[in-house]
KOLGU-4560 file (N, C-alpha, C; in nm, 3 decimals, padded with zeros to 5 digits):
<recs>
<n_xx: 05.805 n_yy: 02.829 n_zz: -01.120 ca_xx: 05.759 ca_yy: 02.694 ca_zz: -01.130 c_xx: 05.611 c_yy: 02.683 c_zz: -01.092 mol: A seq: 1 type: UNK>
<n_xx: 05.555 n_yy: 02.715 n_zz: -00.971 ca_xx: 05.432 ca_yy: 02.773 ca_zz: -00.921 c_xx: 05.373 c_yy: 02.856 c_zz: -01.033 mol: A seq: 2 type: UNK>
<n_xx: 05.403 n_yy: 02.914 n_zz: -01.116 ca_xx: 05.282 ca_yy: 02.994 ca_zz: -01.209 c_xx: 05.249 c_yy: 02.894 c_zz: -01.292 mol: A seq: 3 type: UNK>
<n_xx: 05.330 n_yy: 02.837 n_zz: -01.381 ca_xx: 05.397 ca_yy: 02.741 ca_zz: -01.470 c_xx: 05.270 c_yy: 02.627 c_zz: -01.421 mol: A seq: 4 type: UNK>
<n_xx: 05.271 n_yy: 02.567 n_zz: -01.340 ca_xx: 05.198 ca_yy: 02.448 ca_zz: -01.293 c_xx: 05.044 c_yy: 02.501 c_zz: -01.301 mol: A seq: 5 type: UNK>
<n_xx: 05.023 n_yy: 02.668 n_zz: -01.202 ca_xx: 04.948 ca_yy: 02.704 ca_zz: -01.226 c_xx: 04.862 c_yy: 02.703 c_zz: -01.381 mol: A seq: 6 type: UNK>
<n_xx: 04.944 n_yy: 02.785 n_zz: -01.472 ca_xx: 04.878 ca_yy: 02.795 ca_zz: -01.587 c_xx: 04.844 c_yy: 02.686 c_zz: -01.694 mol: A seq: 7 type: UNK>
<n_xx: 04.954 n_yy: 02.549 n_zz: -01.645 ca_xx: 04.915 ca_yy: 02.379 ca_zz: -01.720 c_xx: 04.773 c_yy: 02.378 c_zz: -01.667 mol: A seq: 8 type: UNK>
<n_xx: 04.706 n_yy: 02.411 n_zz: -01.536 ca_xx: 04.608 ca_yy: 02.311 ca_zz: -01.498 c_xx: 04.516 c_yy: 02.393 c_zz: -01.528 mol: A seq: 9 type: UNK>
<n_xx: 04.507 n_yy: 02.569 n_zz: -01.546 ca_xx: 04.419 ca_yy: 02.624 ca_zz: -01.581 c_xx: 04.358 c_yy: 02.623 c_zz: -01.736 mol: A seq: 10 type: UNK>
<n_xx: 04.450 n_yy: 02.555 n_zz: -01.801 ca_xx: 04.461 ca_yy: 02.522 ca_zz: -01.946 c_xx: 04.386 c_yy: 02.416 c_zz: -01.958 mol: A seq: 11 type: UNK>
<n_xx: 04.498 n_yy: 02.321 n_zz: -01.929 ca_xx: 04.346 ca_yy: 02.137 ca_zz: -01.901 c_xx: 04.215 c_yy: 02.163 c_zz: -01.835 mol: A seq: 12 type: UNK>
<n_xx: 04.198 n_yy: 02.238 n_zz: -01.732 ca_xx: 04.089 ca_yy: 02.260 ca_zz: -01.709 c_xx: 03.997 c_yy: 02.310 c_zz: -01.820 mol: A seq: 13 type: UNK>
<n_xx: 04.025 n_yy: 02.447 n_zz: -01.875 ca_xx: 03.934 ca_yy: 02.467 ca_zz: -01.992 c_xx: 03.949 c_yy: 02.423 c_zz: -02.082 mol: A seq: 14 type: UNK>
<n_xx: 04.033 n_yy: 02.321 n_zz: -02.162 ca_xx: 04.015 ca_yy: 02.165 ca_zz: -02.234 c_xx: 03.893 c_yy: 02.100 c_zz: -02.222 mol: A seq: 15 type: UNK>
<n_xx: 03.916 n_yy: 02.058 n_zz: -02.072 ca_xx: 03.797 ca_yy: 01.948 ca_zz: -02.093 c_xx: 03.658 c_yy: 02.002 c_zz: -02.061 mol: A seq: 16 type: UNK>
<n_xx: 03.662 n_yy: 02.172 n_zz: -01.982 ca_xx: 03.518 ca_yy: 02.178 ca_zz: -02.013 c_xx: 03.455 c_yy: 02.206 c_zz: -02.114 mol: A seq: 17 type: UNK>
<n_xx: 03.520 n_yy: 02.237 n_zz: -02.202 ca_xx: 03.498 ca_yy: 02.293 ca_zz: -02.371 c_xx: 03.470 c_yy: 02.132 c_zz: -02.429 mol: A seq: 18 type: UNK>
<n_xx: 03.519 n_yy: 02.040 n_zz: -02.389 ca_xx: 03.474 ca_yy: 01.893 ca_zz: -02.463 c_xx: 03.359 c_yy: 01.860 c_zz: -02.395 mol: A seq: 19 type: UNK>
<n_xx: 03.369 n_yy: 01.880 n_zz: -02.289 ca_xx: 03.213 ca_yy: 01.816 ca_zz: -02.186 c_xx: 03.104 c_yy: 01.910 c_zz: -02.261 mol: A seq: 20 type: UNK>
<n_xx: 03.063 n_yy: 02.033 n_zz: -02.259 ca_xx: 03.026 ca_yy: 02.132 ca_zz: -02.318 c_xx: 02.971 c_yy: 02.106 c_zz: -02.490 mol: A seq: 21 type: UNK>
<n_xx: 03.081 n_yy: 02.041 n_zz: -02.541 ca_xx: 03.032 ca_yy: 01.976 ca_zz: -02.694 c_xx: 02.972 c_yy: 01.852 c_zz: -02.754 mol: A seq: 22 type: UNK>
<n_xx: 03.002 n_yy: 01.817 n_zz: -02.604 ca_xx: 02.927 ca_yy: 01.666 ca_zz: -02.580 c_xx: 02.787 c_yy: 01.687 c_zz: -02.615 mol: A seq: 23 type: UNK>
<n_xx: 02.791 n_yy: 01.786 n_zz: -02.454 ca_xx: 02.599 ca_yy: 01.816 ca_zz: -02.428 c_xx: 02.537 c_yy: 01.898 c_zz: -02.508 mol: A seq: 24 type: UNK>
<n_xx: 02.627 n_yy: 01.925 n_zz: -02.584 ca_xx: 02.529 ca_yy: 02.016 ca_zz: -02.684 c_xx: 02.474 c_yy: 01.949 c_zz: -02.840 mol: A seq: 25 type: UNK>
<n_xx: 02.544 n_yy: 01.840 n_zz: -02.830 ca_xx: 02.491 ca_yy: 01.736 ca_zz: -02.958 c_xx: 02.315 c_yy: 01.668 c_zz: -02.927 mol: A seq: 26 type: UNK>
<n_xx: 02.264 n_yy: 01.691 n_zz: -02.988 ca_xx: 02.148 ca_yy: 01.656 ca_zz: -02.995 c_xx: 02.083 c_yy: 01.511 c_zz: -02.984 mol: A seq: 27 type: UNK>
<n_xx: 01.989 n_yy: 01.472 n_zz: -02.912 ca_xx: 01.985 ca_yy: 01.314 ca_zz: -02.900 c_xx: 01.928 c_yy: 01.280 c_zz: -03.021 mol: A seq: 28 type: UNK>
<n_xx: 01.923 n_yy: 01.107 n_zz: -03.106 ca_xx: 01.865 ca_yy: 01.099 ca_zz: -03.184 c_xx: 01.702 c_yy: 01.128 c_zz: -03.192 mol: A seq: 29 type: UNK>
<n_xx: 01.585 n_yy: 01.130 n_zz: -03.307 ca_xx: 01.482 ca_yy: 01.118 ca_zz: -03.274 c_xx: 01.390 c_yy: 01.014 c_zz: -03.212 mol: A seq: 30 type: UNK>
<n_xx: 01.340 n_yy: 01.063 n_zz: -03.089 ca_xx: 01.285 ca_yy: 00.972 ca_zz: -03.022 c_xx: 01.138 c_yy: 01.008 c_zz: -03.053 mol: A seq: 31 type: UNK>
<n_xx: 01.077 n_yy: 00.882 n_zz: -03.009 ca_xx: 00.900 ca_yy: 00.853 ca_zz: -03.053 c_xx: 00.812 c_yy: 00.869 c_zz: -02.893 mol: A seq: 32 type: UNK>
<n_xx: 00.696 n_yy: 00.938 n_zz: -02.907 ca_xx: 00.634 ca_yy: 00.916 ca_zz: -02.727 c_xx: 00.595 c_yy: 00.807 c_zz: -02.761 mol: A seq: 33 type: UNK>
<n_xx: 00.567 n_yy: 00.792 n_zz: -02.595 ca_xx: 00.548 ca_yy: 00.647 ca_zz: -02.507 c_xx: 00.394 c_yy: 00.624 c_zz: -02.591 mol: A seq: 34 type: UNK>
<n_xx: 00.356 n_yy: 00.538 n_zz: -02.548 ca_xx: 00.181 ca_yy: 00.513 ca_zz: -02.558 c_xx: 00.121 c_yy: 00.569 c_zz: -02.433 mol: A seq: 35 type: UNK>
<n_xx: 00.009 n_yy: 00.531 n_zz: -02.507 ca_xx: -00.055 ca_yy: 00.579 ca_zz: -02.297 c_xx: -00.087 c_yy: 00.479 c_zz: -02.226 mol: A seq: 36 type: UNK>
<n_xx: -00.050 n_yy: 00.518 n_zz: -02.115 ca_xx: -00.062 ca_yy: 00.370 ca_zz: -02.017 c_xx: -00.194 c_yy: 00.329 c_zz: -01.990 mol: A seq: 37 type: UNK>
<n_xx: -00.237 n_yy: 00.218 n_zz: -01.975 ca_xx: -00.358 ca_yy: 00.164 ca_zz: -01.985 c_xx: -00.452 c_yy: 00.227 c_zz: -01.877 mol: A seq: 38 type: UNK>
<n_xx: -00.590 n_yy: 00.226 n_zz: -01.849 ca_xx: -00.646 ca_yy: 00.278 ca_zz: -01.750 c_xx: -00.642 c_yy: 00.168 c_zz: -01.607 mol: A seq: 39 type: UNK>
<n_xx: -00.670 n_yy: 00.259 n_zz: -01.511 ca_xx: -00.652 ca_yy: 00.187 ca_zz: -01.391 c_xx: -00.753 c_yy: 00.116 c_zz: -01.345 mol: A seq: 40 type: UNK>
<n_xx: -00.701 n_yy: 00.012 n_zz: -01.283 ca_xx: -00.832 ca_yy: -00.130 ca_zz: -01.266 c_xx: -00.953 c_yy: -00.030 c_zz: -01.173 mol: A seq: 41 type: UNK>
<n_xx: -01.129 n_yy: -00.076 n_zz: -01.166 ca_xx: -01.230 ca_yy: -00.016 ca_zz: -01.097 c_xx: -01.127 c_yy: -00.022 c_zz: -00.977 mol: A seq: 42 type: UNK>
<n_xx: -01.185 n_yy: 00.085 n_zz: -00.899 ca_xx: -01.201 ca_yy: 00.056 ca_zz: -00.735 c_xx: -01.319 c_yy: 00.062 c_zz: -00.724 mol: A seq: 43 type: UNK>
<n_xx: -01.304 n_yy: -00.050 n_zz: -00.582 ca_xx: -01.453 ca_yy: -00.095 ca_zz: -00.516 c_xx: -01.552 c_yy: 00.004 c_zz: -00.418 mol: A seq: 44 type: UNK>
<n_xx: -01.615 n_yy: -00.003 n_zz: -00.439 ca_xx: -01.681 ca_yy: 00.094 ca_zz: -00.408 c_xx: -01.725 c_yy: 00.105 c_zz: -00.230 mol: A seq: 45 type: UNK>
<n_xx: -01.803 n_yy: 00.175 n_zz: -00.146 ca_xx: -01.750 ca_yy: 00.181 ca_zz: -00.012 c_xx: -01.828 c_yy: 00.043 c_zz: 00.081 mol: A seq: 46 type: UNK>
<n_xx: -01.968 n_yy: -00.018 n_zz: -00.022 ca_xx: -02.013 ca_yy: -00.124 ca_zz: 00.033 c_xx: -01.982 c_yy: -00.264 c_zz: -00.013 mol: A seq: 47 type: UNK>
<n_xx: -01.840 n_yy: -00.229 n_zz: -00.085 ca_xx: -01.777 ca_yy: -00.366 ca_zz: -00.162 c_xx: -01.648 c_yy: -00.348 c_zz: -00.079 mol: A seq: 48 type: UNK>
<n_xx: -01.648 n_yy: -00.487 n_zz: 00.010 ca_xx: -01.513 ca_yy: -00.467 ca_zz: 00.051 c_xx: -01.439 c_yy: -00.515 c_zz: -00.047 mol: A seq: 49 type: UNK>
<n_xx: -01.261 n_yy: -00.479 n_zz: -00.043 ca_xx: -01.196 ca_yy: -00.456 ca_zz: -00.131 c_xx: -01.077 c_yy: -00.626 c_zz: -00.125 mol: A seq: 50 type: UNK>
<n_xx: -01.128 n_yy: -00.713 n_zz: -00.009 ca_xx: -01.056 ca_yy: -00.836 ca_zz: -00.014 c_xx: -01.165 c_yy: -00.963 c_zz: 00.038 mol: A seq: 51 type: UNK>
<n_xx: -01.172 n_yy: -01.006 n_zz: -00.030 ca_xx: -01.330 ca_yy: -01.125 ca_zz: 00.002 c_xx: -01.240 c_yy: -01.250 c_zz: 00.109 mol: A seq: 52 type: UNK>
<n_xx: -01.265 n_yy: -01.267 n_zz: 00.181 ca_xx: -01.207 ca_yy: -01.437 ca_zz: 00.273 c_xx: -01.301 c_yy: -01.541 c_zz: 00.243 mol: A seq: 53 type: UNK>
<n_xx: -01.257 n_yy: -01.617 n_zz: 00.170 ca_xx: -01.296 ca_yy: -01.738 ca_zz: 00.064 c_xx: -01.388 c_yy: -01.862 c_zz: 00.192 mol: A seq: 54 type: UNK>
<n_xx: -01.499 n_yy: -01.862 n_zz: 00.180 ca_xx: -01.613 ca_yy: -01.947 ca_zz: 00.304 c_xx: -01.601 c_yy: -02.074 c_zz: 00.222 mol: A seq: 55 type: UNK>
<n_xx: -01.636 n_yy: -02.224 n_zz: 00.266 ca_xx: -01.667 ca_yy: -02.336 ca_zz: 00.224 c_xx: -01.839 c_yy: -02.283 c_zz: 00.177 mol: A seq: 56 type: UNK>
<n_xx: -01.897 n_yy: -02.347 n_zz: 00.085 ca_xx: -02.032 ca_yy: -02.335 ca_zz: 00.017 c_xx: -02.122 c_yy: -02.384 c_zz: 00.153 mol: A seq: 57 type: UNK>
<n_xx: -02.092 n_yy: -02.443 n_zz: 00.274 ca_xx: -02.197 ca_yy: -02.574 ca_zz: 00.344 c_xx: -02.182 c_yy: -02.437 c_zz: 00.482 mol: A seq: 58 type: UNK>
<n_xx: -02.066 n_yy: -02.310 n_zz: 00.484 ca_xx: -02.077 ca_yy: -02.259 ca_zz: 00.636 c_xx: -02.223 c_yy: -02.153 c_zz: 00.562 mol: A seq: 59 type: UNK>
<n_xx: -02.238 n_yy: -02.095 n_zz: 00.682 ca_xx: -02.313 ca_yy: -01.975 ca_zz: 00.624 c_xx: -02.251 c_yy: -01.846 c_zz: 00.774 mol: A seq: 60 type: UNK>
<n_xx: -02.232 n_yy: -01.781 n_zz: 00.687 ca_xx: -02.211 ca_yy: -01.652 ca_zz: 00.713 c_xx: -02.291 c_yy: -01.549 c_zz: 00.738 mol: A seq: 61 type: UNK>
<n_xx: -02.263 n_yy: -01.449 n_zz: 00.880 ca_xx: -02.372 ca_yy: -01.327 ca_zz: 00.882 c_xx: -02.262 c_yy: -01.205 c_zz: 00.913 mol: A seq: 62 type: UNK>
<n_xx: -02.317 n_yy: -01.123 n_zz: 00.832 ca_xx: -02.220 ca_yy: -00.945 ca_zz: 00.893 c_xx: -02.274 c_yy: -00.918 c_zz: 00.986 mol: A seq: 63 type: UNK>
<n_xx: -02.195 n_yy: -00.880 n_zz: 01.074 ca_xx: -02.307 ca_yy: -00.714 ca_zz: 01.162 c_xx: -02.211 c_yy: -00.624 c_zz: 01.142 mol: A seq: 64 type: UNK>
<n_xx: -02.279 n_yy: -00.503 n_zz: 01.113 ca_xx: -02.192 ca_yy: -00.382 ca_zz: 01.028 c_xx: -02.236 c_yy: -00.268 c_zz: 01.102 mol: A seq: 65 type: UNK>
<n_xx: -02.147 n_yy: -00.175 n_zz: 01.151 ca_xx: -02.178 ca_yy: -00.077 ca_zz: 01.241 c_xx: -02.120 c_yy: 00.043 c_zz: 01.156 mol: A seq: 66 type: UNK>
<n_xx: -02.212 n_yy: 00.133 n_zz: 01.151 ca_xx: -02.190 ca_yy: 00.253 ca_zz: 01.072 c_xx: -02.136 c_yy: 00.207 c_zz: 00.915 mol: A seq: 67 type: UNK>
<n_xx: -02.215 n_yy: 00.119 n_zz: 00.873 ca_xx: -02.180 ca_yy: 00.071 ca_zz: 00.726 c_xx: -02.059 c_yy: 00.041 c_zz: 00.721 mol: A seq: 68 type: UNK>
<n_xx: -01.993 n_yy: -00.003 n_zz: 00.803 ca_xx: -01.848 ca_yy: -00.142 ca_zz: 00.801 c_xx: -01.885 c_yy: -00.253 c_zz: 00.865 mol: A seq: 69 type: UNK>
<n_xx: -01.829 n_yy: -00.343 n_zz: 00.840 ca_xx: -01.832 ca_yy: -00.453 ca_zz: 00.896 c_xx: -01.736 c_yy: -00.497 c_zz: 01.026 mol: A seq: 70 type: UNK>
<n_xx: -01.813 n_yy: -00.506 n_zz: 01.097 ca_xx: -01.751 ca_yy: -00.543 ca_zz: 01.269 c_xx: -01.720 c_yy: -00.655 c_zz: 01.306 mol: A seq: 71 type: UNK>
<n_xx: -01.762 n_yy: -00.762 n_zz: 01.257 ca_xx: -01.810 ca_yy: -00.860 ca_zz: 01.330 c_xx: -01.871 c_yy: -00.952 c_zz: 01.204 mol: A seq: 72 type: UNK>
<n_xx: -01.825 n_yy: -01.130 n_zz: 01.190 ca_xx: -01.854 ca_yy: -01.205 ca_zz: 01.137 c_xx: -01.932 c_yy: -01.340 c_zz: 01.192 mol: A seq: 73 type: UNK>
<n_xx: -02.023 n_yy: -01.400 n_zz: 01.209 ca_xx: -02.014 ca_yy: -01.503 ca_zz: 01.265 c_xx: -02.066 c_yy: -01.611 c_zz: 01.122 mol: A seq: 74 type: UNK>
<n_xx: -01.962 n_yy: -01.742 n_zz: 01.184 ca_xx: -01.938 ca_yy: -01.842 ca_zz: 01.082 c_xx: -01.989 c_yy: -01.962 c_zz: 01.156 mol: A seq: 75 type: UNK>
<n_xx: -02.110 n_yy: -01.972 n_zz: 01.099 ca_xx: -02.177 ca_yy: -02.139 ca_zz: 01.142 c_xx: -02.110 c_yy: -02.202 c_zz: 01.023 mol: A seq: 76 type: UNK>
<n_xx: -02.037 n_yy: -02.291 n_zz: 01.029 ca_xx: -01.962 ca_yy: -02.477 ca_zz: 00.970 c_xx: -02.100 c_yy: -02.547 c_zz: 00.994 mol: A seq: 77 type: UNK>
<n_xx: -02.162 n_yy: -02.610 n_zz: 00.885 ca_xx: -02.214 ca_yy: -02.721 ca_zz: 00.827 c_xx: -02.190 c_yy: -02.842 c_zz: 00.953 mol: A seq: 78 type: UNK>
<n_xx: -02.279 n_yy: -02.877 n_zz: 01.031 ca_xx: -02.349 ca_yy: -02.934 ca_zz: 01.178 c_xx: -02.169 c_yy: -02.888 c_zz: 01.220 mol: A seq: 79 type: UNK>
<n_xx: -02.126 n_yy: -02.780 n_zz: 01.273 ca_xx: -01.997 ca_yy: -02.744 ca_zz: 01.350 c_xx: -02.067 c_yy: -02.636 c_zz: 01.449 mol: A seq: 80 type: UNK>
<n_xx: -01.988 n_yy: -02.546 n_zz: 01.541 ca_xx: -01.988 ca_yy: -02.503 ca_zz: 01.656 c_xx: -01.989 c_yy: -02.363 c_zz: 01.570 mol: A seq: 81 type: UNK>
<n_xx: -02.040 n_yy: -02.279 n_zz: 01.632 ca_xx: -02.006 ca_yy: -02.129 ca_zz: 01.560 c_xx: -01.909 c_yy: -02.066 c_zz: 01.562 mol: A seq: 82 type: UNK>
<n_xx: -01.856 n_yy: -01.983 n_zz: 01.531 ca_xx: -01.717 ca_yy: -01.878 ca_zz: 01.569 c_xx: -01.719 c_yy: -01.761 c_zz: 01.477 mol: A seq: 83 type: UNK>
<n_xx: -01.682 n_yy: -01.663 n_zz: 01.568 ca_xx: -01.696 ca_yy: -01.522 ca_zz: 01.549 c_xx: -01.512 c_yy: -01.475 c_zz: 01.507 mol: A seq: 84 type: UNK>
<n_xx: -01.565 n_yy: -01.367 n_zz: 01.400 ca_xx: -01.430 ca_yy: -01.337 ca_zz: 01.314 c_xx: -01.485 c_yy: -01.176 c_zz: 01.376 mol: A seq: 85 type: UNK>
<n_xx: -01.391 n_yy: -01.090 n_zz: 01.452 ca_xx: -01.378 ca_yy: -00.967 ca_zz: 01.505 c_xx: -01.301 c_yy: -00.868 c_zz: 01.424 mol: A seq: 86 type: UNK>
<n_xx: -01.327 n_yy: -00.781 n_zz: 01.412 ca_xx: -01.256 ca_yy: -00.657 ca_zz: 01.359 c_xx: -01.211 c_yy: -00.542 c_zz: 01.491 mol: A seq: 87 type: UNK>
<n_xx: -01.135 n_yy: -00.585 n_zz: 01.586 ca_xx: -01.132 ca_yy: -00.491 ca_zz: 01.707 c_xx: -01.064 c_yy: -00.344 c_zz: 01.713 mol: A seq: 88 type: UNK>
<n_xx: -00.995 n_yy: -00.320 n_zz: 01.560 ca_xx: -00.920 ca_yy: -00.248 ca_zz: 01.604 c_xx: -00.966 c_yy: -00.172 c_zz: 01.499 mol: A seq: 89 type: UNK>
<n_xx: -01.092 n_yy: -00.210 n_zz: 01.405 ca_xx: -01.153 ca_yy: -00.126 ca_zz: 01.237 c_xx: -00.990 c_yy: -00.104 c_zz: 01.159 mol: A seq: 90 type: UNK>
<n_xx: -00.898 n_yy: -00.196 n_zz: 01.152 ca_xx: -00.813 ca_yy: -00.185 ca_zz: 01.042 c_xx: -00.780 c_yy: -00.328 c_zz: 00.957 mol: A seq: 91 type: UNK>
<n_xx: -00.866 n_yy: -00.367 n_zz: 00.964 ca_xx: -00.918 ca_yy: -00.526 ca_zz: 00.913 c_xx: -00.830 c_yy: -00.636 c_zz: 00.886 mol: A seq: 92 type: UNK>
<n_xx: -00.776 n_yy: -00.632 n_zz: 01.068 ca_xx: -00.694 ca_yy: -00.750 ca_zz: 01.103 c_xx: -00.805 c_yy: -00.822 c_zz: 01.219 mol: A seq: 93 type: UNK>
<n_xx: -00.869 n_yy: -00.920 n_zz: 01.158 ca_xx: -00.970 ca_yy: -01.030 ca_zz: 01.197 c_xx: -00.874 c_yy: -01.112 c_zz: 01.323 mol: A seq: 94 type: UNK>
<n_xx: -00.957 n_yy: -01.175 n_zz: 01.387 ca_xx: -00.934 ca_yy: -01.239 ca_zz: 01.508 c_xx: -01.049 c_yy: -01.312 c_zz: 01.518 mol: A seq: 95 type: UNK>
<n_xx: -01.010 n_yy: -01.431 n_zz: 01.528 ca_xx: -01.131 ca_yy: -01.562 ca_zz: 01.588 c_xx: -01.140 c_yy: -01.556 c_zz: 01.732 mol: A seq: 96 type: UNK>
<n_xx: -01.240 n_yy: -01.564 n_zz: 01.705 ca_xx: -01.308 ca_yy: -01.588 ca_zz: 01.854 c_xx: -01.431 c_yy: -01.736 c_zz: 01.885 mol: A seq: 97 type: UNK>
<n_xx: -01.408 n_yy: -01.788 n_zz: 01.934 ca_xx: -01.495 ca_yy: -01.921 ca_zz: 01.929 c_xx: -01.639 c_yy: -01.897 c_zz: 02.016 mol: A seq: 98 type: UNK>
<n_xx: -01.629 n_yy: -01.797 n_zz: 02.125 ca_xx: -01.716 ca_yy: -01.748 ca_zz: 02.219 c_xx: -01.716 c_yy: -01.618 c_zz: 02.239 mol: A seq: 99 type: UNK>
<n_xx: -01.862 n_yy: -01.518 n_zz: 02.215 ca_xx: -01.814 ca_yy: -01.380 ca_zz: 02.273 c_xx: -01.789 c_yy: -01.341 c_zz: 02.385 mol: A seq: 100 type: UNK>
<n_xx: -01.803 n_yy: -01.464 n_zz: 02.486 ca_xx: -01.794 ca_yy: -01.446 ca_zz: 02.589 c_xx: -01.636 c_yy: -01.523 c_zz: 02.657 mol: A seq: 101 type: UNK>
<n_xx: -01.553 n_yy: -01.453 n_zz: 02.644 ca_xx: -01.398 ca_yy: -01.519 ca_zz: 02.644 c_xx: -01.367 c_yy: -01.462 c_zz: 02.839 mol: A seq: 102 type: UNK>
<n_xx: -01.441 n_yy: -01.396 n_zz: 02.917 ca_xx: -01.418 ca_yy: -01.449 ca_zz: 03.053 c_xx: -01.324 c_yy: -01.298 c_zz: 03.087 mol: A seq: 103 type: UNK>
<n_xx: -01.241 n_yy: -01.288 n_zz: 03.025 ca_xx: -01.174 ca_yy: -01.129 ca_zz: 03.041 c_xx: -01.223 c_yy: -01.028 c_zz: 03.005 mol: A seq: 104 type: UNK>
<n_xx: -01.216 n_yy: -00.918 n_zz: 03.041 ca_xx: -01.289 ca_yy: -00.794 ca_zz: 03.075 c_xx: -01.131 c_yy: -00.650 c_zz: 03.002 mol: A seq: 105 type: UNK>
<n_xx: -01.068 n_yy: -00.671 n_zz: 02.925 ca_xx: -00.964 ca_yy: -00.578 ca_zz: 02.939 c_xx: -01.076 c_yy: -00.429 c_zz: 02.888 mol: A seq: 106 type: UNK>
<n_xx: -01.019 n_yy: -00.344 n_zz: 02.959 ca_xx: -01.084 ca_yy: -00.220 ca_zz: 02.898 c_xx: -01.043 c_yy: -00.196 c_zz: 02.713 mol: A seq: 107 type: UNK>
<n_xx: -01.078 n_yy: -00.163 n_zz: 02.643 ca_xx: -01.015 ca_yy: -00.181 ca_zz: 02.509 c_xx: -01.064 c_yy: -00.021 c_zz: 02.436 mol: A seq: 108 type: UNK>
<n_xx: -01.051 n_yy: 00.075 n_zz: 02.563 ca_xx: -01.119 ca_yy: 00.216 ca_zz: 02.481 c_xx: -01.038 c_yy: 00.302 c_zz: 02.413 mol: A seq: 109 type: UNK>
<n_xx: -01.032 n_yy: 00.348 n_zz: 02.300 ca_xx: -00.921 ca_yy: 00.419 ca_zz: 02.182 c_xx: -00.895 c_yy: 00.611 c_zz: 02.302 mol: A seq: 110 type: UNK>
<n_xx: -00.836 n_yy: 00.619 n_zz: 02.298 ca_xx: -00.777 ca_yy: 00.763 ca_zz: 02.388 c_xx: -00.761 c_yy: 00.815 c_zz: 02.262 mol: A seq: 111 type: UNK>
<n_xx: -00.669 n_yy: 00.782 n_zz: 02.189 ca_xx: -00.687 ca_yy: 00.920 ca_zz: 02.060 c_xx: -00.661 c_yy: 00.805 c_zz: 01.930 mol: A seq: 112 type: UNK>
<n_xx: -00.722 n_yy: 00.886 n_zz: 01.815 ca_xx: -00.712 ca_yy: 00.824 ca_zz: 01.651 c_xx: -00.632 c_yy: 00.934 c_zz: 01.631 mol: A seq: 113 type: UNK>
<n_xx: -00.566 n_yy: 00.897 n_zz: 01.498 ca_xx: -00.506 ca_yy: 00.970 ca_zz: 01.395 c_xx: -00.585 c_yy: 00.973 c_zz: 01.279 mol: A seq: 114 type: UNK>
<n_xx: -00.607 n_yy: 01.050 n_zz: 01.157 ca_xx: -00.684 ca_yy: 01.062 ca_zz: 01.076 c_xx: -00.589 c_yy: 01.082 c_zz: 00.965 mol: A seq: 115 type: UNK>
</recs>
């Protein structure tokens, strides 16, 4: 009975890999190539920053740029108070500052970068 069962399943087995087998060997219809994909938009170059923060026409704006980046913004508002836009950490997440002189002292010195 044991051979018997044996030799049904060794049978169906090479059934269906002989059909799987004739499947994959049929050829797909003819296919056409793609186009070519369009070219990639400019990148900006290293004294164009690559996201502008939209000013009213009446503030006026000054950079100070340390080692050809920009550090530091200050934004005079049209007869308003000044305020300084910071880059503290050079990964150009800005922070207002209304005074450079904010009264705390934290040490803020980098121990190690990653590159």
């Amino acid at each position: 009975m044991r051979a018997l069962c044996l030799v049904l399943l060794l049978a169906l087995c090479t059934a269906l890999g002989t059909a799987g087998f004739a499947q994959q060997a049929k050829r797909p219809p003819k296919l056409e190539p793609l186009p070519e994909p369009p070219p990639p938009p400019p990148i900006p170059g290293p004294d164009e920053p690559s996201v502008r923060i939209p000013v009213q026409e009446s503030d006026k704006v000054e950079e100070i740029r340390e080692g050809g980046r920009v550090v530091m913004l200050k934004v005079t508002p049209a007869g308003g108070k000044p305020y300084y836009l910071l880059d503290t950490t050079g990964n150009g997440n800005w922070m207002r500052r209304d005074s450079l002189d904010d009264g705390v002292r934290v040490p803020m010195w980098p121990i190690h970068t990653f590159d």
